[in-house]
C-alpha positions as CSV (number, residue, x, y, z in Angstrom):
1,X,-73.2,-29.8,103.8
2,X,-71.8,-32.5,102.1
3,X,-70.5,-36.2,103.9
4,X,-68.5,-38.8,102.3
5,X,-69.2,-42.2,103.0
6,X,-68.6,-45.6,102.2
7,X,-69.4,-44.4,98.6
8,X,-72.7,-42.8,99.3
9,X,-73.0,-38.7,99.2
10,X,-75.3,-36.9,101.2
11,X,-76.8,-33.5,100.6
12,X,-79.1,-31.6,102.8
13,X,-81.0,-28.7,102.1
14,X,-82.0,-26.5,105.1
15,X,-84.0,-24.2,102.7
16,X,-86.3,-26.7,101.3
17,X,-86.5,-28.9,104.7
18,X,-85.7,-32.1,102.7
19,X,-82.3,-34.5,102.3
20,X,-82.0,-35.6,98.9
21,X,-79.6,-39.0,98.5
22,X,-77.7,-38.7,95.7
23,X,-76.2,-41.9,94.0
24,X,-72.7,-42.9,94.2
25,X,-72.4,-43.4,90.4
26,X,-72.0,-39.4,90.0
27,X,-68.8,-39.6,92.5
28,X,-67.3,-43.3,91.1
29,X,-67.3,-41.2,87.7
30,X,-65.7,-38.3,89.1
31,X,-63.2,-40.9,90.5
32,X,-62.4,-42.8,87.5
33,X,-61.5,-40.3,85.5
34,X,-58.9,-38.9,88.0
35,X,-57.6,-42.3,87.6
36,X,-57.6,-42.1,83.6
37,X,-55.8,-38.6,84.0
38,X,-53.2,-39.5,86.1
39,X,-52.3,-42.8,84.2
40,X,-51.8,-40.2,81.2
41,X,-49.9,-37.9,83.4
42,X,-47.2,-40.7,84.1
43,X,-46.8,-42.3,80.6
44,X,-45.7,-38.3,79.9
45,X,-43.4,-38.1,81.9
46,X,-41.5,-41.5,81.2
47,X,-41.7,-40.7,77.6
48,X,-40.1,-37.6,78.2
49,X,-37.7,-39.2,80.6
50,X,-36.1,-41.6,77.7
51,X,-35.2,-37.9,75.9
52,X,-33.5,-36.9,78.3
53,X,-29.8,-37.4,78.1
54,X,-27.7,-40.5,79.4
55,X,-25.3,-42.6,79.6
56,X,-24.9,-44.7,75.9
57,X,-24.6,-48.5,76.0
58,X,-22.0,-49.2,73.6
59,X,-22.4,-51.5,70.8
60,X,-20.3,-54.9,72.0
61,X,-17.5,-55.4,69.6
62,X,-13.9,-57.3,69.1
63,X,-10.8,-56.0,69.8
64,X,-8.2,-56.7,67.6
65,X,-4.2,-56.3,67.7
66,X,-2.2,-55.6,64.9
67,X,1.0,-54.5,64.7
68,X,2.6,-51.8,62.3
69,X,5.3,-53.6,62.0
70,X,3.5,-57.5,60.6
71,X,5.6,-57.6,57.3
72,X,3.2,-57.6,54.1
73,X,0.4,-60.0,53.6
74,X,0.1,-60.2,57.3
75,X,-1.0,-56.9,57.3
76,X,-1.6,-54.0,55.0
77,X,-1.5,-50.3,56.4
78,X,-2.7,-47.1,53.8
79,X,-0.8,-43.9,54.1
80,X,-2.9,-42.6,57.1
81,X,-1.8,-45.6,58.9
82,X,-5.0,-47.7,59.4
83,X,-4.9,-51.0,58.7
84,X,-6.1,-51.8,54.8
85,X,-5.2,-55.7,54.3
86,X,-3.8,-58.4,54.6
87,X,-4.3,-61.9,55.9
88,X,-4.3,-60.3,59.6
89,X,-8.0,-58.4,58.6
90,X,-9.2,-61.2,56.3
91,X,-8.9,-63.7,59.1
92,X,-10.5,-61.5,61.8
93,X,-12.7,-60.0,59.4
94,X,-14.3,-63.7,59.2
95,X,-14.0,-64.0,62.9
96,X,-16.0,-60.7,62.8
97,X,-19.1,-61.9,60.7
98,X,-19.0,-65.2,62.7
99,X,-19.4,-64.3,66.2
100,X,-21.8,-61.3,64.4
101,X,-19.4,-58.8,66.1
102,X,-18.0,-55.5,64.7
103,X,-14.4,-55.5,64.9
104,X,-12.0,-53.0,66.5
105,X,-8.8,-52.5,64.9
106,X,-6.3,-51.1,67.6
107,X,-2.8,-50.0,66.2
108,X,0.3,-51.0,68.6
109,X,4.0,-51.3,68.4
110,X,5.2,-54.9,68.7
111,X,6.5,-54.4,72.1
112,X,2.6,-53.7,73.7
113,X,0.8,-56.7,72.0
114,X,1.5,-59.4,74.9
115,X,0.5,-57.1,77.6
116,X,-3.2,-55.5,75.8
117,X,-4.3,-59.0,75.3
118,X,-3.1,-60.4,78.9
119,X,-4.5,-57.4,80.1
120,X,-8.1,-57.8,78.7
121,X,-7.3,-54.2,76.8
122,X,-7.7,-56.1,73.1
123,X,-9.6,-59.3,72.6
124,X,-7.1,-61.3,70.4
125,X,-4.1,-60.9,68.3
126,X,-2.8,-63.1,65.0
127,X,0.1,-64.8,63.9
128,X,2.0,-64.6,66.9
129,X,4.0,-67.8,68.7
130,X,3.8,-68.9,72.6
131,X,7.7,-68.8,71.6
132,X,8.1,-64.9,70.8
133,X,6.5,-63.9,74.2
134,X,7.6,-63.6,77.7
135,X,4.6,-65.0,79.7
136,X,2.5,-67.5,77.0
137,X,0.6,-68.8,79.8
138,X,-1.1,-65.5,80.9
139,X,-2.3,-66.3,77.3
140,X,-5.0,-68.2,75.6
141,X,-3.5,-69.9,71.8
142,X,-5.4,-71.1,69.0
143,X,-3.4,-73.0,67.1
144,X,-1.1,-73.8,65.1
145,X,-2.6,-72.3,62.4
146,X,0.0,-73.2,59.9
147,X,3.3,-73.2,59.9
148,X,5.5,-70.5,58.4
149,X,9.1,-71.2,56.5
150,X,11.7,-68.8,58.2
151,X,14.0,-68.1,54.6
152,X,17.7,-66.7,55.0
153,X,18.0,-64.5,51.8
154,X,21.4,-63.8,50.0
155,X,22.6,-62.6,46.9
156,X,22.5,-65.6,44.3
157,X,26.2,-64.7,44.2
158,X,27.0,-65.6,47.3
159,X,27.8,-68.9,49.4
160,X,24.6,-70.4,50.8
161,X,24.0,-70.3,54.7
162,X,22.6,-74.0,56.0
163,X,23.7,-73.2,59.2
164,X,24.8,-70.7,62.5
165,X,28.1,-70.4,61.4
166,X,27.6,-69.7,58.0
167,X,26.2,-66.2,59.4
168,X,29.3,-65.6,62.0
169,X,30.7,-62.1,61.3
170,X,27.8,-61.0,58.6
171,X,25.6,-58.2,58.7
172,X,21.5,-59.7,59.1
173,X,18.7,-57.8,58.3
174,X,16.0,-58.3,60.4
175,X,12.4,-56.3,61.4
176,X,12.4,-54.0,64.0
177,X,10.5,-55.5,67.3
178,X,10.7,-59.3,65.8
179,X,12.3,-61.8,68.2
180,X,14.4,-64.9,66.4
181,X,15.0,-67.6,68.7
182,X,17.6,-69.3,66.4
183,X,19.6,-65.9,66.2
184,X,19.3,-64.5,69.7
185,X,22.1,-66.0,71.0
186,X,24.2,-65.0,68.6
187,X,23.1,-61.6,68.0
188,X,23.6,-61.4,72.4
189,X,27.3,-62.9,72.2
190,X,28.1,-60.6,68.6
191,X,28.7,-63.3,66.8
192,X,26.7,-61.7,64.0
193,X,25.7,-58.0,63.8
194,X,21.6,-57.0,63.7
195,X,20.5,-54.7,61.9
196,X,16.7,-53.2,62.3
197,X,14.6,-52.4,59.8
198,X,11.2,-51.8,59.7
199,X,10.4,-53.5,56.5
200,X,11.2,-56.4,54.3
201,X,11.3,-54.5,51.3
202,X,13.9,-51.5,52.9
203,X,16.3,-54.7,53.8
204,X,15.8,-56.4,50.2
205,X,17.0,-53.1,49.1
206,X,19.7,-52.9,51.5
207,X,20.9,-56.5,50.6
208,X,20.7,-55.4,47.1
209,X,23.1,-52.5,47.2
210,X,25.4,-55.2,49.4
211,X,24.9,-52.8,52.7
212,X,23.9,-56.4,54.5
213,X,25.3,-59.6,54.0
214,X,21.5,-61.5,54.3
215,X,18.1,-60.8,55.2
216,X,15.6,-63.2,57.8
217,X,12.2,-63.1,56.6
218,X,9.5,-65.8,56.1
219,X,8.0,-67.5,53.5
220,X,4.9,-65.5,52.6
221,X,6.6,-62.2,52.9
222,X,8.8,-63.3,50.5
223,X,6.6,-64.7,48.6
224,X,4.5,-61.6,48.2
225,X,7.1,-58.7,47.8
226,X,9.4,-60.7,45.2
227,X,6.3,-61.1,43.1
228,X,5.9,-57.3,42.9
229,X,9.2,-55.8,43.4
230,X,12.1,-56.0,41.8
231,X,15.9,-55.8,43.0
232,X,18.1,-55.2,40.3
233,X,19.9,-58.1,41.6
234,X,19.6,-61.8,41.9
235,X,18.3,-63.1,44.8
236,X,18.2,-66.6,46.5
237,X,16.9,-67.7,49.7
238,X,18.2,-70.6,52.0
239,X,15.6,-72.7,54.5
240,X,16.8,-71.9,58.0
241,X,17.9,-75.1,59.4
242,X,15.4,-75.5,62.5
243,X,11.9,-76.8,62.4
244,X,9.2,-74.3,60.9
245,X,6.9,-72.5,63.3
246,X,3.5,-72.6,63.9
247,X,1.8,-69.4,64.0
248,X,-1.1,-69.0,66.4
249,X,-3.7,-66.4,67.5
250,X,-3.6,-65.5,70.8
251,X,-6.3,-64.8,72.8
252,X,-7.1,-63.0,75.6
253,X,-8.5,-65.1,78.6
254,X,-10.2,-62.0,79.8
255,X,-12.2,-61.5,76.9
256,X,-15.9,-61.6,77.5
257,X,-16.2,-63.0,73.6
258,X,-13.7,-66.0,74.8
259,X,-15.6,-69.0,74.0
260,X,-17.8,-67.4,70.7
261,X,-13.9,-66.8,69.3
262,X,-13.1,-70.1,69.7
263,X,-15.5,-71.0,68.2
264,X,-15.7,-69.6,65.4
265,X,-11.7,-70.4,64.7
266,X,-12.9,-74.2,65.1
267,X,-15.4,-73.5,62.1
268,X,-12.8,-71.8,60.0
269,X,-10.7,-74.4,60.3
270,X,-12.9,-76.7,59.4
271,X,-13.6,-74.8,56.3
272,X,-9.7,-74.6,55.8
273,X,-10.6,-71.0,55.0
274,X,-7.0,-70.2,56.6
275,X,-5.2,-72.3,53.7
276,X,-7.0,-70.9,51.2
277,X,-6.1,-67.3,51.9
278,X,-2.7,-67.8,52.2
279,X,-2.1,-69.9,49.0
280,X,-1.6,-66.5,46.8
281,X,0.8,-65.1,48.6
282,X,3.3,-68.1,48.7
283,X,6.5,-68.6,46.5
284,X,6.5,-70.2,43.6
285,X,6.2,-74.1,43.5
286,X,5.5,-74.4,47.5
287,X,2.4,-75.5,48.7
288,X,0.2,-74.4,52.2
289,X,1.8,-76.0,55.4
290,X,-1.5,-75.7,57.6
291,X,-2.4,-77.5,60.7
């Protein structure tokens, strides 16, 4: 028979008439090893248990809002409709390789910017004003980051327009989804007649054929499409008569990448890396207007 105890085996042998004490070292062996084989037993399995399939953890990234309908160089679309260019992607780009964040492009109409960023859906959106929302304070603003010339363009044949009244009764081309505070009024009481579009270059060529009487745009639209497009008919533009914008980035205050955004705008603009980007795409013999 064979006892157990404290460590200590015991054998007897009837046959012989004698009790043999065996060591312990025999059964701490036989012990250890158990140990050593079940230790190997258990690494296995949790190797095998990272195979196994799972949820993924997402790589964190930014969110960014840009609308099909930013007029050229804010943004740049191919023929697929993802975005290409533009200021829009060379500004976030940089925001990108700041923070060390991949960057999400999400493609919206105008009309669902304000409530993706309130909402927390998308992380920021550019070149946008606290005054061309309905609720700025559900929003966070970086800002101003330069201020944008609103132009009033005409045929060169035609009386200037320095002011409301100037416009009373014409047809204005103007960008689908855009709000214009200066015009609104007007446009609401039909004192002059809006007409949509969905780009600059479709109401250039409109005001060209004389199908509108003038076209809103801004200075860097201008800027860019006049130096690669041409009419067929003189065109002149006329400062509207209020104040220039600022145009901000809005941000959303839900975004868990809040503070390393901010951050990195207060670099770039230290670096003034917003004024240089925009200098090639203003008209002729103006200069940047940043903050």
């Amino acid at each position: 028979m064979l006892w157990l105890t404290s460590g200590l085996a015991f054998t007897t042998a009837t046959s012989a008439g004698s009790v043999v004490m065996v060591c312990s070292q025999r059964y701490m062996q036989l012990i250890k090893a158990i140990r050593v084989k079940t230790a190997l037993l258990y690494g296995a399995a949790l190797a095998l248990s990272s195979l196994a399939p799972g949820p993924q953890v997402q790589a964190s990234e930014i969110k960014a809002v840009v609308s099909d309908t930013n007029p050229v160089p804010y943004a740049m679309f191919s023929q697929d409709g993802s975005l290409s260019g533009g200021i829009s992607k060379q500004l976030i780009d940089e925001v990108g390789k700041i923070t060390a964040l991949p960057v999400l492009y999400l493609p919206l109409t105008r009309a669902r910017v304000e409530q993706w960023i309130a909402s927390g859906k998308a992380d920021l959106g550019c070149f946008i004003s606290p005054d061309w929302v309905s609720k700025p304070k559900d929003l966070q603003w970086v800002g101003p980051l330069f201020y944008s010339a609103q132009y009033i363009v005409r045929r060169s044949d035609s009386k200037p327009n320095r002011q409301l009244s100037d416009l009373f009764h014409k047809r204005v081309g103007t960008i689908r989804g855009f709000v214009y505070p200066e015009l609104e009024q007007a446009f609401a009481e039909e004192l002059l007649v809006r007409d949509d579009a969905h780009s600059l270059e479709s109401n250039l060529t409109r005001l060209a054929q004389g199908r509108l009487d003038a076209v809103m745009t801004v200075d860097l639209s201008y800027g860019y499409v006049m130096a690669r497009q041409q009419f067929g008919v003189s065109l002149s533009y006329d400062p509207l008569w209020t104040k220039a914008p600022g145009l901000y980035c809005a941000l959303s205050p839900k975004s868990s990448h809040l503070t390393a955004i901010k951050q990195a705008f207060e670099k770039l603009q230290q670096q003034q890396f917003i004024e240089t980007i925009i200098r090639p795409y203003l008209p002729a013999g103006t200069s940047p207007n940043a903050s």
